[in-house]
C-alpha positions in Angstrom: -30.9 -19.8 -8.8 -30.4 -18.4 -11.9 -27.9 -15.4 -12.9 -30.7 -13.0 -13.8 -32.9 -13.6 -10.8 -30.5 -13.4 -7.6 -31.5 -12.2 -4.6 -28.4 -12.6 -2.6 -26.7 -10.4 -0.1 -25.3 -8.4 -2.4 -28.2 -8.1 -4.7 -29.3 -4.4 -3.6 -27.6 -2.0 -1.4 -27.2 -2.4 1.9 -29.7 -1.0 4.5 -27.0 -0.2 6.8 -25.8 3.8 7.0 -23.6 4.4 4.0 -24.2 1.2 2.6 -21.7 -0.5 5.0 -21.4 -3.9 4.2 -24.0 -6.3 6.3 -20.8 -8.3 7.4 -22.9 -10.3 9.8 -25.1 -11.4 7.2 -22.4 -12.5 4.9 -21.5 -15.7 4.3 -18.7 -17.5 2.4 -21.0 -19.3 0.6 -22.9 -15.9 -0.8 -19.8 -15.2 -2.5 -19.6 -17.3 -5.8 -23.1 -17.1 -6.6 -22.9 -12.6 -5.9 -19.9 -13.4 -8.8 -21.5 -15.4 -11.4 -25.0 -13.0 -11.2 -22.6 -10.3 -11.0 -20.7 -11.1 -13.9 -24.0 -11.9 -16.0 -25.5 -8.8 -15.0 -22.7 -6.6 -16.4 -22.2 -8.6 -19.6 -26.0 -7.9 -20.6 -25.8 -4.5 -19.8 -22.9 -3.8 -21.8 -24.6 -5.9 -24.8 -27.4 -3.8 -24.7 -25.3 -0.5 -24.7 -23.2 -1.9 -27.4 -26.7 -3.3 -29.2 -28.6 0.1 -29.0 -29.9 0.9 -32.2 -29.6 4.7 -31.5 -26.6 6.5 -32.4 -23.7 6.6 -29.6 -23.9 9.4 -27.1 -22.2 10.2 -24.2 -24.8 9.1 -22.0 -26.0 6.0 -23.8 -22.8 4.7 -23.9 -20.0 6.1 -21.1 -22.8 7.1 -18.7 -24.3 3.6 -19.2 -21.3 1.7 -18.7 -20.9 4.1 -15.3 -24.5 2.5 -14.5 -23.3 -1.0 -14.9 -22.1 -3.9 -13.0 -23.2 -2.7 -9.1 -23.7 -6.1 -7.9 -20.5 -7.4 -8.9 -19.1 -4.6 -7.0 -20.4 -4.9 -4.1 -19.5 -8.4 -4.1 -16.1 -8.0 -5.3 -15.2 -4.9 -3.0 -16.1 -7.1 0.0 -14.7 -10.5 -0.8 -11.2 -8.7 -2.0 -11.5 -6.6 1.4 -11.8 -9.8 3.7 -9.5 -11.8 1.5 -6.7 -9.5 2.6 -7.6 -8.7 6.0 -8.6 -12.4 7.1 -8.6 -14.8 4.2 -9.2 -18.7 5.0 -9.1 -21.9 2.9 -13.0 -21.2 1.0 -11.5 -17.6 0.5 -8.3 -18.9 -0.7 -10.3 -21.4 -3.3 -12.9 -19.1 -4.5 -10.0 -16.3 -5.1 -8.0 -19.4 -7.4 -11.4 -20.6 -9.5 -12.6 -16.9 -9.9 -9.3 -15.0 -10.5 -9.5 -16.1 -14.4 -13.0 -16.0 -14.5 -12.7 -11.9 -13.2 -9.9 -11.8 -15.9 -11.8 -13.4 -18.6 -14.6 -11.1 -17.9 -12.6 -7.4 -18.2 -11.4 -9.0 -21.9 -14.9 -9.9 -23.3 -15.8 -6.4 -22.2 -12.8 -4.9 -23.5 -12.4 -6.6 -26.3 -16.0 -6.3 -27.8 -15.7 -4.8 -31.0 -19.0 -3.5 -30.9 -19.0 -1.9 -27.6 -15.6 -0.3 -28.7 -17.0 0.8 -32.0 -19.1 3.3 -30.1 -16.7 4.4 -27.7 -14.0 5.4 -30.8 -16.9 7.2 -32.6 -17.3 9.3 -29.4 -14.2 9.5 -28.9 -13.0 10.9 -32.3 -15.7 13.1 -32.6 -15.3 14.6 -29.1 -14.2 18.4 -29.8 -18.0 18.3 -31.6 -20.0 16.8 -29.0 -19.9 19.9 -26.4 -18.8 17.9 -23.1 -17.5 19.8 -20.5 -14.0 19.1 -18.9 -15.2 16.0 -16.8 -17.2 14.2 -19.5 -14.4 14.6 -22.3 -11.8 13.2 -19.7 -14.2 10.2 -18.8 -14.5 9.4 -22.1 -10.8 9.9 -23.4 -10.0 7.8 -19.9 -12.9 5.3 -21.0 -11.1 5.0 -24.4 -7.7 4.6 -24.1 -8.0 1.9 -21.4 -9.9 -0.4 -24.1 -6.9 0.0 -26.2 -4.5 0.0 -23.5 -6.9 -3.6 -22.8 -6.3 -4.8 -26.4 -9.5 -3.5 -28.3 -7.9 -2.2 -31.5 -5.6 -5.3 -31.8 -6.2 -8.3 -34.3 -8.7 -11.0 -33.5 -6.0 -13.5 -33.6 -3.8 -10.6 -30.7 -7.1 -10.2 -28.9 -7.4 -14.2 -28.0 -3.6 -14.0 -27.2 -4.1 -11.0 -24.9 -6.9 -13.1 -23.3 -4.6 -16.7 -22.7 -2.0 -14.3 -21.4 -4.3 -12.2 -18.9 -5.7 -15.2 -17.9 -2.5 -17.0 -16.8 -1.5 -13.7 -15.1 -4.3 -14.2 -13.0 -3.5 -17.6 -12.2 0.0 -17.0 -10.9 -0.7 -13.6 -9.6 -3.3 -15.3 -7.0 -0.9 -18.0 -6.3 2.3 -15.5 -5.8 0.1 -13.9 -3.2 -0.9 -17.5 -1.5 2.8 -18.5 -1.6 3.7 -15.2 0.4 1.2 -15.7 3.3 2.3 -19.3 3.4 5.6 -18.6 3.7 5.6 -15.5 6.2 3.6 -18.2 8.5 6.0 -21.2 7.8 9.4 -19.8 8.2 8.1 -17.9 11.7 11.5 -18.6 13.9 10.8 -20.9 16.7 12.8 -20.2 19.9 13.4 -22.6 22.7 14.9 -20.5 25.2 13.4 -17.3 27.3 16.9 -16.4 27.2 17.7 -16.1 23.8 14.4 -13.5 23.8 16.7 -10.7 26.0 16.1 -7.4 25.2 12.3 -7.9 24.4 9.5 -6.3 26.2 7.7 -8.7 28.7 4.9 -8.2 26.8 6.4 -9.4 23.4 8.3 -12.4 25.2 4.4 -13.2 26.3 2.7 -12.5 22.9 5.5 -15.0 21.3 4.9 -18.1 24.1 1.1 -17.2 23.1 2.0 -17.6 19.4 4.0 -20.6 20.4 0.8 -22.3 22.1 -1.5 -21.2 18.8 1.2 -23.7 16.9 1.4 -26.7 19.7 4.2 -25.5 20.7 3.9 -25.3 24.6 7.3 -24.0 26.6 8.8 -22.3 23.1 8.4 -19.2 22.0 7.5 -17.6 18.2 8.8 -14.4 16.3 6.1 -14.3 13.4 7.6 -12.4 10.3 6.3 -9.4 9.0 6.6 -9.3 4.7 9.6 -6.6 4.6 13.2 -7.6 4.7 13.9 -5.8 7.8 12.4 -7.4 11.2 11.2 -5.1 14.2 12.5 -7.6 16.6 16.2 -7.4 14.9 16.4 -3.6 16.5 16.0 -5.3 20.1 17.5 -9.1 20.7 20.4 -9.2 22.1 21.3 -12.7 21.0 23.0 -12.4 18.1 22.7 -15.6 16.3 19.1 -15.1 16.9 19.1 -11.8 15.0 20.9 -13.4 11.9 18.3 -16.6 11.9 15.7 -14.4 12.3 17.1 -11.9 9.1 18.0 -15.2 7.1 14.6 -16.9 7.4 13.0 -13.3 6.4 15.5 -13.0 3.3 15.0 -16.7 2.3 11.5 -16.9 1.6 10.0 -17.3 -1.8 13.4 -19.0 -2.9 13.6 -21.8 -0.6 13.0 -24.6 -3.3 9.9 -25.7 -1.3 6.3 -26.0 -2.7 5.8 -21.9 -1.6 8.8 -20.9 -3.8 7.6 -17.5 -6.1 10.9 -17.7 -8.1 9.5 -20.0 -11.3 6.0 -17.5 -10.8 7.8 -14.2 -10.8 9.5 -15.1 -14.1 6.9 -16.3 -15.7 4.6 -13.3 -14.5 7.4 -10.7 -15.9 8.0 -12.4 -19.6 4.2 -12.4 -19.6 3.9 -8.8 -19.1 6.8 -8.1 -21.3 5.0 -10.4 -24.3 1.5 -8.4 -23.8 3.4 -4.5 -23.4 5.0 -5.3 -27.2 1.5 -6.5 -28.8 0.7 -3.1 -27.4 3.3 -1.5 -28.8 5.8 -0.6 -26.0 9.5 -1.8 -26.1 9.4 -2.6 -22.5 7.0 -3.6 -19.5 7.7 0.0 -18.0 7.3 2.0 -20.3 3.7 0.4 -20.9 2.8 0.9 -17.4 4.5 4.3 -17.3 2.6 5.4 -20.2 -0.5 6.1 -18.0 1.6 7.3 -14.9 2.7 11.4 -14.2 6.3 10.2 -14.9 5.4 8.7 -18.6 8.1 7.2 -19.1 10.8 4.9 -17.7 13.9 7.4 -18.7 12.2 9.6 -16.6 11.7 7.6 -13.3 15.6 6.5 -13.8 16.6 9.9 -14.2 15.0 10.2 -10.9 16.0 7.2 -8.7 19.9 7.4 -10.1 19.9 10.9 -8.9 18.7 9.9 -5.6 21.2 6.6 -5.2 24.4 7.6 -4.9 23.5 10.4 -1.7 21.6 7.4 -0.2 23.8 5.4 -0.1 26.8 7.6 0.9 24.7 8.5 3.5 24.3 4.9 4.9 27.9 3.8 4.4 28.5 7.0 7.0 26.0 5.8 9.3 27.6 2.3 9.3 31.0 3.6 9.7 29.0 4.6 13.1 27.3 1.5 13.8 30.8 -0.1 13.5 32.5 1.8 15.7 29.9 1.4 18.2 30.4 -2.3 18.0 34.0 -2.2 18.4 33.8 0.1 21.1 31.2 -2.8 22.4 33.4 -5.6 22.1 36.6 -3.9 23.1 34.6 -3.2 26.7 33.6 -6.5 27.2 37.0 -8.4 26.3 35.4 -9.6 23.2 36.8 -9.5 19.0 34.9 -7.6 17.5 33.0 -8.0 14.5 32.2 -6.7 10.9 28.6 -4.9 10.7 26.0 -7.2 9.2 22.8 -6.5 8.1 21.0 -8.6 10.8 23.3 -5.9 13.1 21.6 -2.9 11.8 18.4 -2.3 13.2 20.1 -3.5 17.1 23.2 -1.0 16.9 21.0 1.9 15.2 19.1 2.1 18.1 22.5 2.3 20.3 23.5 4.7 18.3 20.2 6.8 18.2 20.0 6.5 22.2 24.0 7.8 22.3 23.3 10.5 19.9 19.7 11.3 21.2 19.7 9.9 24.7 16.5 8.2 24.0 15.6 5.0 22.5 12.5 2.9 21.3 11.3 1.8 24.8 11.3 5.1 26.6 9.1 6.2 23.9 6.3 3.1 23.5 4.8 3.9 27.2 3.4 7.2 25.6 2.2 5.9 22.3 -0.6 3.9 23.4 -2.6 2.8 20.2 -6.3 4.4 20.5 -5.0 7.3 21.7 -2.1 7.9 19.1 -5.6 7.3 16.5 -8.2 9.4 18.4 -6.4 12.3 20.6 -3.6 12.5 17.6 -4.7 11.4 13.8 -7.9 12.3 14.3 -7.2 15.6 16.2 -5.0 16.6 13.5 -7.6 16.0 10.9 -9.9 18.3 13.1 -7.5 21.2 13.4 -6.8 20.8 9.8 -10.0 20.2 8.4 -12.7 20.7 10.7 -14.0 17.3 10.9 -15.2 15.5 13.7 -15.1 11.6 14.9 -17.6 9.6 16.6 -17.3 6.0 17.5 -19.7 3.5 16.6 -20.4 0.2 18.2 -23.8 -0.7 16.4 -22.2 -1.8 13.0 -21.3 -5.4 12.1 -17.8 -6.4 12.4 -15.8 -8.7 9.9 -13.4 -9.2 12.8 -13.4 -8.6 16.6 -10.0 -6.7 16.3 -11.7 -3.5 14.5 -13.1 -0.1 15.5 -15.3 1.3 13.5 -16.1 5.5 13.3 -18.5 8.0 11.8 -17.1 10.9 10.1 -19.0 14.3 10.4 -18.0 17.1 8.1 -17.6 20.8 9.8 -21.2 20.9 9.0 -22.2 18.1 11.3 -22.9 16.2 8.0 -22.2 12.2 7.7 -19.4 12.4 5.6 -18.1 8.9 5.6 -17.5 5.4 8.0 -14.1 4.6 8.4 -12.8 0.9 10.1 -9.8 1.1 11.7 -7.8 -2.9 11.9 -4.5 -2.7 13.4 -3.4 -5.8 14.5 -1.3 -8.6 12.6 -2.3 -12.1 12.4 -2.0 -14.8 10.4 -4.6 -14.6 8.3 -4.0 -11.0 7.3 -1.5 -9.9 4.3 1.8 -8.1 5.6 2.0 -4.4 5.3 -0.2 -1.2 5.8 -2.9 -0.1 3.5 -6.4 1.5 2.9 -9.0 0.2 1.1 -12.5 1.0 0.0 -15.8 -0.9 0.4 -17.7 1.9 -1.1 -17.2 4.7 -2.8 -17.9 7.9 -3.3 -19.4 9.9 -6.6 -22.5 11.7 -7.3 -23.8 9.2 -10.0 -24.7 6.7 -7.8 -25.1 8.9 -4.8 -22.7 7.2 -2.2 -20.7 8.5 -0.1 -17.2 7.0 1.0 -16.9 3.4 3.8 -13.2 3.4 3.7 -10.4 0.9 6.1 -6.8 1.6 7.5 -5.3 -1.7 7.9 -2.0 -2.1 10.1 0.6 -4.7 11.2 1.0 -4.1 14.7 1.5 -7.2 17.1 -1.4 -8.3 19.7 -0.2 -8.1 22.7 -1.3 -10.5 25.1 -5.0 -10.3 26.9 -5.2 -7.4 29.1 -2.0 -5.5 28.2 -1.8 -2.0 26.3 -0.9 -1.8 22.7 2.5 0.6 22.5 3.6 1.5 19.1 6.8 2.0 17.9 7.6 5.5 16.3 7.7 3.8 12.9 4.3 2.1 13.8 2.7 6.0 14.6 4.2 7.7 11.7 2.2 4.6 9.3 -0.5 5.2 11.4 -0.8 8.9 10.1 0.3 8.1 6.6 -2.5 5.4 6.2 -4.9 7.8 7.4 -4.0 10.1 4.5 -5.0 7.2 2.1 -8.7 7.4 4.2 -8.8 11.2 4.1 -8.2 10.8 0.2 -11.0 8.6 0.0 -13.7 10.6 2.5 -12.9 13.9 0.8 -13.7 12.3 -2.6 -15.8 14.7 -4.8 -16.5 12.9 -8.3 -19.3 13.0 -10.5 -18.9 9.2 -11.9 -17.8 6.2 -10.3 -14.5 5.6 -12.7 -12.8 8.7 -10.8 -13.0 8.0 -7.1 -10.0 7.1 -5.5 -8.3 6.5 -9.5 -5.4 8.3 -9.6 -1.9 7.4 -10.5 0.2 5.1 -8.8 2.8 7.5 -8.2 0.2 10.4 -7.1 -1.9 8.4 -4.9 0.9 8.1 -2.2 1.3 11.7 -2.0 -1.8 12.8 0.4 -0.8 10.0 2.9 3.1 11.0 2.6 1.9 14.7 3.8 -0.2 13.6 6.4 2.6 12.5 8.2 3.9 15.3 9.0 1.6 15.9 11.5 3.1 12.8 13.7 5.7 15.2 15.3 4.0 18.4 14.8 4.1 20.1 18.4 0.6 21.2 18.9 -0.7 17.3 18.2 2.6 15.1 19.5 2.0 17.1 22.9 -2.3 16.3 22.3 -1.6 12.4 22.1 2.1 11.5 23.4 1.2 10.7 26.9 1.7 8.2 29.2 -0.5 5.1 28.9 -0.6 4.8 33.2 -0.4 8.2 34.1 -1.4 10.3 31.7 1.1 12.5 32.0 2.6 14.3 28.6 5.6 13.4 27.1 8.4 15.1 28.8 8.8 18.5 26.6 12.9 17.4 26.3 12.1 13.8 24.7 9.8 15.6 22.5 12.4 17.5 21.6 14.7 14.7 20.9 11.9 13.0 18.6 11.7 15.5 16.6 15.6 16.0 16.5 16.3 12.5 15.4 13.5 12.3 12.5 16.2 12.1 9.9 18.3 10.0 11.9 19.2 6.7 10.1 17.4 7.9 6.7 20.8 7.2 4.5 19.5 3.4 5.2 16.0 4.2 5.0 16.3 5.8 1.8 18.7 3.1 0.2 17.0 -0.4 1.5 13.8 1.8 -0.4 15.6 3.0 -3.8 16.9 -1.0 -4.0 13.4 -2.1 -4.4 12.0 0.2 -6.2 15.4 0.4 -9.0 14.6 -3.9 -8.9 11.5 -3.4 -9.6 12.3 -1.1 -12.5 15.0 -3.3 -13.8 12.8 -6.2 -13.6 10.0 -4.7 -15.8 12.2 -2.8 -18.1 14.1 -6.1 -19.6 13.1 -6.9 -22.9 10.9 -10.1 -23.5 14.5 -12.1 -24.8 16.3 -11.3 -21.4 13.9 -11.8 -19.2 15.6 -15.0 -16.6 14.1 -18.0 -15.7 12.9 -19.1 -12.5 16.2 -20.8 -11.5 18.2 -17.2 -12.3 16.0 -14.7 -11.1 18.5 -14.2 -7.1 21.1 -14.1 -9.5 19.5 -11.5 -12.1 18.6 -10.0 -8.1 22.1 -9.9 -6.8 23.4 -8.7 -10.4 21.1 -5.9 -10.9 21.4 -4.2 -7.3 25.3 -4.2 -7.8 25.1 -2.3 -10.8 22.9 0.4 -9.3 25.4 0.9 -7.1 23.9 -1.0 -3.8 26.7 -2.9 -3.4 26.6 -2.4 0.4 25.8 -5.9 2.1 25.0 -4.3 5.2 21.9 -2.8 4.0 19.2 -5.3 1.6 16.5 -4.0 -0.3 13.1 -3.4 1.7 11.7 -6.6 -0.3 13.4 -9.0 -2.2 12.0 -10.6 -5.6 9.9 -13.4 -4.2 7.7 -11.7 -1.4 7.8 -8.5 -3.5 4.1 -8.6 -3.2 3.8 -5.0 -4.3 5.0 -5.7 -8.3 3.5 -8.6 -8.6 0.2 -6.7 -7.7 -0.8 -3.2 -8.6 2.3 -1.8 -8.6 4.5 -3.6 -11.0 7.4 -0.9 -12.7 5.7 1.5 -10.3 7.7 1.0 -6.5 9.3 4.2 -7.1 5.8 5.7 -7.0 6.2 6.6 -2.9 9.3 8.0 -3.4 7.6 10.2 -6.6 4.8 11.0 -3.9 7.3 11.8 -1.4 8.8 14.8 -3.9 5.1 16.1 -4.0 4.7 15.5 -0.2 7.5 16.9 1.0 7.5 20.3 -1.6 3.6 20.6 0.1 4.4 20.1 3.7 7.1 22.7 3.1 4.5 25.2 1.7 1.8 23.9 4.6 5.1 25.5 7.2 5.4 28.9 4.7 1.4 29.5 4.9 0.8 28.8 9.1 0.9 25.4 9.5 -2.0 23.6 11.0 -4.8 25.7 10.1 -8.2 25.3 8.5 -7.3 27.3 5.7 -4.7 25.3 4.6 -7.4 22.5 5.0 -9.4 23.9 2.8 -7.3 24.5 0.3 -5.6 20.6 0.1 -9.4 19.2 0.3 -10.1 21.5 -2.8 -6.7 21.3 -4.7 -5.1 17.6 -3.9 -8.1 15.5 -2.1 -11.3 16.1 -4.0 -10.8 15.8 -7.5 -9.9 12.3 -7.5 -9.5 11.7 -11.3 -11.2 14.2 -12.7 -8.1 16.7 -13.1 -4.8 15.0 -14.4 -2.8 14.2 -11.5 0.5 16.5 -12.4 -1.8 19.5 -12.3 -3.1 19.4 -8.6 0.1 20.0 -6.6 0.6 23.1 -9.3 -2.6 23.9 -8.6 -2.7 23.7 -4.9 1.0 25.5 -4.5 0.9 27.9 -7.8 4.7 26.2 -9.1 6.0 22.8 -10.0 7.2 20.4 -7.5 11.5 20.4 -6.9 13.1 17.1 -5.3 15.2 19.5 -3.2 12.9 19.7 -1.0 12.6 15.7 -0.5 16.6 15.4 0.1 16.5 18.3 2.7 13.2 16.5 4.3 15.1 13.4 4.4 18.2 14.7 5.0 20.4 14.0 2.6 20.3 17.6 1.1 23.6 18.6 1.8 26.1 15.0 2.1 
């Protein structure tokens, strides 16, 4: 079947409501063909705008291009989706022969002189051509990522931009493969029930289950999950345990084996560095932070270095508790004691938490039962705060068993969006929590939003309840503030939903947290899984007590990744390591930030650092950036009543709907009437006054 007659899957819409995809109707094998008409498709209809006789207008030329490429989007949107959420070996090979391929298409669009010959006439004659605010942003927007892709460079540049986006591609697929292969390999195998004390029943069952899916009958496995940290760390007794299970987490990626990122992540970095200097930048960073709120990378030090030193203070003070706990431990039982490690952390944190707090992890899990956290508590929030509604739906297709899917009804009754919730790990599913988008919103094409929270949280075996962790309820709100972004999206063209900054785009999900321990919806969902009684009022009280307990470590194991990350991309081409230095360039570049505090490693380390090797390379410290926003607007959301519709209102107008029609660093002005201060980050997290 040729390009120009395809009548795949993904050649039209789907039928479904919303467009949702037809995942029961979708094949692995529909893919590469959806691709190649895809990519064929587009490329014509960008020769025939850049072709047209007629003189360049806004609408035969930006309009157009908004028109273009639909099929390849569809296809794109869902293979990307599943290839996170439950890739397998044909996803795994179409994603290596079609990476360079997507690349090499972006460049012959981007580098067509022709095409961009029309855009720069628009573009310098825009204060003549009478566009209101939306259309002159989409077309400056539209202009300055062709030359941001290359367009104005040299032919000989624009073929070198082309061999280096290409090779990018290559070992930015295979970074990604090599992290899912290695959280899977390095899972820690345990031969003895034993050693497991201090684990739930039902996690001592779901690791003999994972044992048995590996052929490995009377033994139990502790998957990984991708940060440094471990959950199970904050629970097994057995020491040695704990450090084998923090040493296989820390030593993946730079193992030496075929799965090692170390030779990639160099390569990846001088790569970037080599194309930000044909560009014109002196530095990775500042190329990247050129088309961020912070602009620059002076700026984003000025703000991480003000940050480090009170984090880390902090968490030297809470070790200094941790230790004494331990000696106080070993003294007790007759035993030496020890010096805190960081495999030690997570275990005597929660000792110290239940001294200080009388409550620990397991007297809270029995009231955090999963679907209810989700329906009587993120969704109930969302209600009170914005009038809309939720109604499950058990007609749609899934992609996987383990999903729920929902309608979204506006405070008009209207279908606003369809929103898939996927919480549980496995192994074919990337580490971490995120949202993502399988169609979206704008009034050009006259869709509206099918948006997915993904999660990490462990199966537990057949016929026992899911109980979350606190940490695992708090990401369940803040993902849900990505999927609020995306259903309150109000663009006119395609290029602004959901296309914000990365160190704005954190900031709605940072403030829907907030509501995880607000009274009125912690008492609505925190109930007991058997009974159904609430949450005793005193351990509600202690919840919200402790949430900045333990947030010196918090804060610092985040500010180490995100300084790497900056330190990484703001090294000149010259400096840039090899493969064989980069734990070295690691270990050298977190001393001299100051993190030179063994007891607490950086959230990620280089080589499963999946987050700068993907879409936000020299832009980590973008949560942290979104935190500032998110924590000066939950302040203001507690001046102005709390949760109440009007404030609603006034987030979905000001922060959520926009998208990127407005420049980013004018909504929380806009929304709050002054500019956002980080004091009230260090008082939200604690650290305001140490």
């Amino acid at each position: 079947m040729s390009a120009s007659n395809y009548s795949g899957p993904f050649a039209a819409a789907s039928p479904l409501d919303l467009n949702y995809p037809q995942f029961d109707k979708i094949k692995d094998s529909d893919f590469g063909p959806a691709f190649d008409a895809g990519m064929a498709a587009q490329l014509r209809e960008m020769q025939v705008i850049a072709d047209n006789p007629e003189k360049p207008s806004f609408k035969n030329t930006i309009v157009a291009m908004e028109k273009s490429g639909q099929v390849l989007d569809r296809a794109t949107n869902v293979f990307f989706n599943l290839l996170a959420t439950d890739k397998n070996d044909t996803r795994d090979a179409l994603q290596t022969e079609y990476a360079p391929k997507f690349s090499a298409h972006r460049d012959t669009i981007t580098l067509n002189p022709k095409l961009f010959a029309r855009i720069k006439a628009l573009y310098d004659a825009r204060d003549t051509l009478g566009l209101d605010a939306v259309d002159r942003r989409l077309l400056e927007k539209r202009y300055e990522d062709f030359v941001r892709g290359g367009a104005a460079l040299n032919d000989a540049q624009k073929a070198r931009i082309r061999e280096i986006n290409t090779q990018m591609s290559k070992l930015g697929t295979q970074f990604g493969q090599n992290v899912l292969a290695e959280v899977n390999d390095s899972a820690v195998v345990v031969d003895s029930r034993d050693q497991l004390a201090g684990m739930s029943e039902e996690q001592i069952a779901a690791a003999a289950e994972a044992a048995k899916a590996r052929n490995l009958p009377g033994k139990y496995v502790i998957a990984l999950l991708n940060t440094t940290g471990q959950p199970s760390e904050a629970q097994l007794q057995d020491r040695a345990l704990r450090e084998r299970l923090h040493k296989a987490s820390e030593a993946r990626g730079s193992r030496g084996n075929q799965w090692d990122n170390t030779a990639i992540v160099s390569q990846v970095l001088k790569l970037r560095a080599e194309r930000a200097r044909m560009l014109g930048y002196d530095t990775s960073a500042n190329f990247v932070l050129a088309d961020e709120t912070a602009a620059n990378q002076d700026t984003v030090n000025k703000m991480l270095r003000a940050l480090a030193p009170k984090a880390v203070t902090n968490a030297r003070r809470e070790g200094v508790e941790l230790q004494a706990m331990i000696d106080a431990e070993q003294a007790k039982a007759g035993q030496p004691t020890f010096p805190l490690q960081s495999w030690d952390w997570a275990y005597y944190s929660e000792k110290v938490r239940a001294a200080k707090y009388s409550f620990d992890e397991s007297q809270l899990k029995p009231y955090f039962e999963m679907k209810n956290v989700l329906e009587n508590g993120v969704f109930f929030a969302a209600n009170k705060l914005y009038g809309i509604s939720f109604k499950e739906r058990t007609d749609l297709p899934k992609y996987h068993p383990d999903t729920w899917i929902y309608d979204v009804l506006d405070k008009d009754g209207s279908h606003l969006s369809i929103f898939i919730f996927d919480p549980y790990a496995r192994a074919s599913k990337r580490g971490g929590a995120w949202m993502n988008t399988y169609v979206a919103q704008s009034a050009l094409s006259g869709e509206k939003p099918v948006v997915a929270n993904h999660l990490n949280v462990p199966k537990p075996s057949p016929g026992k309840p899911t109980l979350l962790t606190w940490d695992e309820v708090t990401t369940t709100f803040h993902e849900f503030g990505h999927a609020l972004h995306g259903f309150f999206q109000d663009v006119r063209y395609p290029y602004f939903s959901m296309n914000v900054p990365r160190d704005f785009v954190e900031y709605p999900s940072q403030v829907n947290e907030m509501w995880a321990d607000w009274p009125a919806v912690l008492a609505n969902y925190a109930k007991h899984y058997q009974t159904g009684e609430a949450m005793p009022q005193a351990l509600l009280d202690k919840v919200i007590a402790a949430s900045k307990f333990n947030q010196g470590f918090a804060t610092t194991e985040y500010l180490q990744a995100a300084m790497l990350d900056q330190r990484w991309h703001q090294l000149p081409l010259e400096q840039i390591p090899d493969g064989k230095d980069v734990m070295a360039f690691e270990a050298k570049a977190l001393a001299a930030d100051g993190f030179d505090y063994a007891p607490v490693p950086p959230r990620y380390k280089t080589p499963y650092f999946s987050h700068i090797m993907g879409g936000y390379a020299a832009g980590y410290y973008a949560y942290i950036w979104s935190e500032v926003l998110g924590a000066n607007t939950t302040q203001w959301i507690r001046q102005h009543g709390g949760l109440t519709l009007e404030n609603g209102d006034r987030l979905r107008k000001f922060v959520l709907a926009p998208g990127g029609e407005i420049e980013a660093g004018k909504l929380f002005p806009n929304f709050a009437g002054y500019e956002a201060k980080i004091e009230a980050l260090l008082e939200q997290r604690g650290l305001d006054s140490k």
